[in-house]
N, C-alpha and C positions, 0 to 999 in steps of 0.2 A: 449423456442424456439426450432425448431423443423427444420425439411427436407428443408422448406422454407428459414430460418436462413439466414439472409444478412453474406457476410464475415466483418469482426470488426477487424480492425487492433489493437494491446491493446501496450500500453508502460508501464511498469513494471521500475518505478525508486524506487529506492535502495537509498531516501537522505542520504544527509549528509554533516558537513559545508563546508568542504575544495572539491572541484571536483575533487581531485584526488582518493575519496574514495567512489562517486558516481556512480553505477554502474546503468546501464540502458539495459534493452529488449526488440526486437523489433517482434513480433507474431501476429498470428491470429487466431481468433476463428471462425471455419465454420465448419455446421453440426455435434455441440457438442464435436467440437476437435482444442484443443489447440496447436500449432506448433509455437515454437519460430525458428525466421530465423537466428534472431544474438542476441551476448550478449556482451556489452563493458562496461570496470571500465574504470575510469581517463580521460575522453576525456576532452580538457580545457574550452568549454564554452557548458554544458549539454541544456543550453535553445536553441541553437544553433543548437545543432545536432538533437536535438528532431525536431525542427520545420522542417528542412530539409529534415524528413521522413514525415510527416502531410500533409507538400503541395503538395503530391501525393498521400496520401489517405485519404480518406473517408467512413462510421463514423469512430473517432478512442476514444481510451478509456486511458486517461491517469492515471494507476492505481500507488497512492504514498502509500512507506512506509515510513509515517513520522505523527503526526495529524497535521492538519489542524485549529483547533482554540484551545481557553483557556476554563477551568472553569467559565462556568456566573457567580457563587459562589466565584470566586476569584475576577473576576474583581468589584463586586457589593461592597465586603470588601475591598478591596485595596483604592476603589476609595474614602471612609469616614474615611478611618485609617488613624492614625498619630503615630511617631515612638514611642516605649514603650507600647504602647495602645493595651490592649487583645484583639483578635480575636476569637469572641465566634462561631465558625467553628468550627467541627471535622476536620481534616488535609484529610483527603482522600474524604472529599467534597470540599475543601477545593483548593488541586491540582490535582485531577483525573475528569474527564468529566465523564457524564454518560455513555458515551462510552466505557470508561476503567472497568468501575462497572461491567457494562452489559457482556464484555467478558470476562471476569474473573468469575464471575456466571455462564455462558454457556458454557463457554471452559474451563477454568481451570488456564487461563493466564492472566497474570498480565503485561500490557501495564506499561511502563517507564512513571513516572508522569509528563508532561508538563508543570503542575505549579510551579515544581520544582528540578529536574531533568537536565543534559545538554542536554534532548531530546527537548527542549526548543529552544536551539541554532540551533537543526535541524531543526524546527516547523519554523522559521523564516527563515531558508535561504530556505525552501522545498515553503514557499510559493513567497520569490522574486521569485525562479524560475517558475511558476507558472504565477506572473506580468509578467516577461518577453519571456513567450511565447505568454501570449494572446497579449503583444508590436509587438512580432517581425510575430505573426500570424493575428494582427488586428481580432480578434476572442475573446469572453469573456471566453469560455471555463470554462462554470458554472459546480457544482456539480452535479453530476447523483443521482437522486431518483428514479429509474424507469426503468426498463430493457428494456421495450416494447416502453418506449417514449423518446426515446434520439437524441440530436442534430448532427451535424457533430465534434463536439466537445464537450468531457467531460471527469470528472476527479472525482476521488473519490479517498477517504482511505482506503488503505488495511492493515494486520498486520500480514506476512508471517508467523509467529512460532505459531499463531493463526491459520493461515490457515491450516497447517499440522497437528495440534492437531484434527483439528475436521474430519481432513481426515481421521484418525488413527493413523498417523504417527507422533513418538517424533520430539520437537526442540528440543531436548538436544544433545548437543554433535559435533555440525558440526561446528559452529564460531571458526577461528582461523589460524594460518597458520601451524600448527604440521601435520604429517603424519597423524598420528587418526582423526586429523579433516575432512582433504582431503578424506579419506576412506568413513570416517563418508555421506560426503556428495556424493559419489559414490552412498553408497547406497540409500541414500533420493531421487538423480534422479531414480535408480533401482526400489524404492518401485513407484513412482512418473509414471511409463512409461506408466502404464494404460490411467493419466490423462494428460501428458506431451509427447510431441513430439519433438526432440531436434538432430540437426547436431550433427554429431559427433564434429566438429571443436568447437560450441557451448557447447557440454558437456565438453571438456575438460577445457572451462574456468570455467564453474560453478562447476566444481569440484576443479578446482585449486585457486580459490577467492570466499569467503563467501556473497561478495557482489555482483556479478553475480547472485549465484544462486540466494538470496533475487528476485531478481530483477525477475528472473522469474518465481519463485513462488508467485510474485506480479498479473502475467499475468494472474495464475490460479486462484486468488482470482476475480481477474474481470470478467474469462469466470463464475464461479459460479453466482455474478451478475447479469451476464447476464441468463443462468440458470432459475433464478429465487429462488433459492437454500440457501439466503444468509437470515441473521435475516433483517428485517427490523425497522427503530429503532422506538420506542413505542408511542416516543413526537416528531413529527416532528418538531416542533417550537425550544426544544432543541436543535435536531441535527443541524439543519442549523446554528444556535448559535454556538456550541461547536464543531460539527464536529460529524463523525459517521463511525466506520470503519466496513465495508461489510465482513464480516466471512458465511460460511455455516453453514446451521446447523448440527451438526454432525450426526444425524438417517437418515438425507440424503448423502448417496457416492455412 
């Protein structure tokens, strides 16, 4: 996308089960530049707040950090096992999607296993919320495959400490609430200003909550996306099965 570039409002959620540690951001991508306007942890009903910004604009991109389905491989075993009975699986086909495979080969990271993992418990409330915005937006708010042919509503996975990796830039170091953490994430915005445009009011929360900033580094995985910038995944018939989360490729920044 290019000079033409419609503006894309993008929402950057940060799950997680309890809403008090669900952080959410609200930005736009136009003419190849990411601007988030605001960034909130804790508000008490996230499907809620999110639609409230949606019924005003249009397309918008809601990008989660959470997966969105299970291993076809698990559920195929699960569904004929009985308790004590071997599981002739290797375990990381077992509880990782191809998705997890994939970025871990290309990037270097290793996505939390959903088969078995408490990432699990986020997978499940990442997608009620998810029902309950296409409830409260009467909207189905399908998955996005496709940069150039999207609805007024859609939503995708992203894997923010995956998306910095392939930026150049380390996850290590920023999660947490210690002074080093906070610095830590100073500078990730600092390194980040090229690709990231951010209120001061704004920056100060994504440096002061790790879930903040997640959130809008969620935003910058979906202007890549959009880009065209991101892998695409190899078996489409898996991805829509298991989920597929949108990373750039790294030889492209």
């Amino acid at each position: 996308m290019g000079e033409g570039q419609a503006k894309t409002t993008l929402i950057g959620v940060d799950c997680a089960v309890q809403s008090k540690n669900v952080g959410i951001a609200i930005g736009t991508f136009h003419q190849d530049v990411v601007s988030i306007e605001d960034v909130c942890v804790g508000v008490d009903d996230p499907a809620q707040y999110i639609t409230s910004i949606v019924r005003h604009r249009s397309p918008y991109i809601l990008a989660i950090d959470s997966p969105l389905g299970w291993p076809i491989a698990m559920g195929q075993a699960l569904n004929v096992h009985s308790a004590s009975e071997s599981l002739p699986i290797e375990a990381n086909f077992l509880f990782r999607r191809e998705t997890d495979r994939f970025v871990k080969r290309e990037i270097g990271k290793q996505s939390l296993d959903v088969g078995a993992d408490r990432i699990a418990r986020t997978a499940h409330a990442a997608i009620a919320l998810l029902e309950n915005i296409r409830r409260l937006t009467n909207n189905a708010v399908p998955l996005a495959w496709n940069g150039e042919e999207l609805g007024d509503m859609t939503c995708m996975e992203v894997y923010p400490a995956a998306t910095l990796e392939a930026i150049g830039i380390s996850s290590r170091g920023y999660k947490g609430n210690k002074e080093s953490h906070r610095q830590m994430r100073a500078k990730l915005l600092d390194d980040l200003s090229a690709t990231l445009n951010l209120p001061e009011s704004t920056a100060t929360l994504a440096i002061a909550n790790d879930d903040a900033l997640d959130a809008a580094i969620c935003c910058v995985a979906a202007a890549d996306f959009l880009r065209g910038l991101a892998f695409e995944p190899p078996d489409v018939d898996i991805a829509r099965k298991e989920g597929w989360i949108w990373v750039r490729r790294p030889q492209e920044q």
